[in-house]
C-alpha positions as CSV (number, residue, x, y, z in Angstrom):
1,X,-0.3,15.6,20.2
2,X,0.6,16.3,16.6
3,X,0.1,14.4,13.8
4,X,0.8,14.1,10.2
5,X,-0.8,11.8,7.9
6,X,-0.6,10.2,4.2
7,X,-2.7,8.6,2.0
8,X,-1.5,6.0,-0.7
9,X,-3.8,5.2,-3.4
10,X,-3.0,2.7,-6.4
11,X,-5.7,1.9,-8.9
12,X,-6.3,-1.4,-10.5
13,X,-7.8,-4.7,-10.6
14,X,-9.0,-6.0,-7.5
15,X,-7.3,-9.3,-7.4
16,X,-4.0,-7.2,-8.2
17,X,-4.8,-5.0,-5.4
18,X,-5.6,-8.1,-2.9
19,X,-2.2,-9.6,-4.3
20,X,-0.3,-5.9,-3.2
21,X,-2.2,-5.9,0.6
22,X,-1.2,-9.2,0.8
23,X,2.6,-8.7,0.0
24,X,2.5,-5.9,2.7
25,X,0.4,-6.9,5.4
26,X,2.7,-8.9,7.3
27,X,5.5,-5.7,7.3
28,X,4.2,-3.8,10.4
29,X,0.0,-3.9,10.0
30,X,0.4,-1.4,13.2
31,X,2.0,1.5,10.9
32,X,-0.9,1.7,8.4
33,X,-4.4,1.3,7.6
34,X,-5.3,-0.3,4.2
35,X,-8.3,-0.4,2.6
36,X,-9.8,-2.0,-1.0
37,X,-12.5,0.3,-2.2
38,X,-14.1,-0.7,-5.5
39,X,-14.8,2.5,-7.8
40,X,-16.7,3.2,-10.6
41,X,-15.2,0.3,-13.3
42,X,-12.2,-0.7,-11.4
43,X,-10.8,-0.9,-7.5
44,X,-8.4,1.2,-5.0
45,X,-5.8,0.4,-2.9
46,X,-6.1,2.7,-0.2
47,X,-3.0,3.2,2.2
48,X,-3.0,5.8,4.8
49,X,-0.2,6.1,7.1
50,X,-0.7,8.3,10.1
51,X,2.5,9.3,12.3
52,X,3.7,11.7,15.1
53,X,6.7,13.4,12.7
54,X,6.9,14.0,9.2
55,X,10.3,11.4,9.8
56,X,8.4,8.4,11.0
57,X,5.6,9.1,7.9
58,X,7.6,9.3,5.4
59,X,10.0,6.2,6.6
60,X,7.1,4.2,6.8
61,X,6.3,5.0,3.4
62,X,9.2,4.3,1.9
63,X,9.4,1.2,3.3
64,X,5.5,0.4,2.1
65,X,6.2,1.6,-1.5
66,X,8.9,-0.6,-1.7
67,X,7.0,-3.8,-0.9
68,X,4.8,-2.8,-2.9
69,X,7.2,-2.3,-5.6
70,X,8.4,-5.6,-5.3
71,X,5.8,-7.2,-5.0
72,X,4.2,-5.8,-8.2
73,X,7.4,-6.7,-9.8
74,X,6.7,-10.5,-8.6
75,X,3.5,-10.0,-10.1
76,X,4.9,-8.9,-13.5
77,X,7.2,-11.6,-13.7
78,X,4.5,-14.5,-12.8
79,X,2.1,-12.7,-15.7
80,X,4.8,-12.9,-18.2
81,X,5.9,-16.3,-17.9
C-alpha cells in the first residue's frame, strides 16, 4: 500500500507548544502523530501526518493548521489582555 506523509514543525516556547497540542489533540488524535522535542535554546512542535492519498494528507492538514491557527490566536488574545 502507498503512502504519503507530512511533517509539521512549529518552533517556540514549550508551554506555547503544550498550549497548541492541547488545542488539537482532541480533533482526530488517529490522523496524526505529535511530538514536543526540545532543541538547542528553545522547543518543537512536531506534527506528522501520514495518509493513503495526497487528498486525505493534505485535508488533514488543513484542518490541523487551522486549529492550530486558532488556537494561537486564543493565545494572542489572552497574552494581550
Amino acid at each position: 500500500m502507498l503512502a504519503v506523509s507530512t511533517t509539521f514543525v512549529w518552533s517556540g516556547s514549550r508551554s506555547r507548544a503544550e498550549a497548541l497540542l492541547a488545542g488539537i489533540s482532541a480533533d482526530d488524535p488517529e490522523s496524526f502523530d505529535a511530538k514536543i522535542i526540545d532543541v538547542g535554546n528553545g522547543t518543537e512542535l512536531r506534527i506528522t501526518v501520514v495518509g493513503t492519498s495526497l487528498k486525505t494528507v493534505r485535508m488533514t492538514m488543513d484542518d490541523l493548521l487551522a486549529c492550530l491557527s486558532a488556537a494561537d490566536s486564543g493565545l494572542d488574545a489572552i497574552d494581550d489582555s
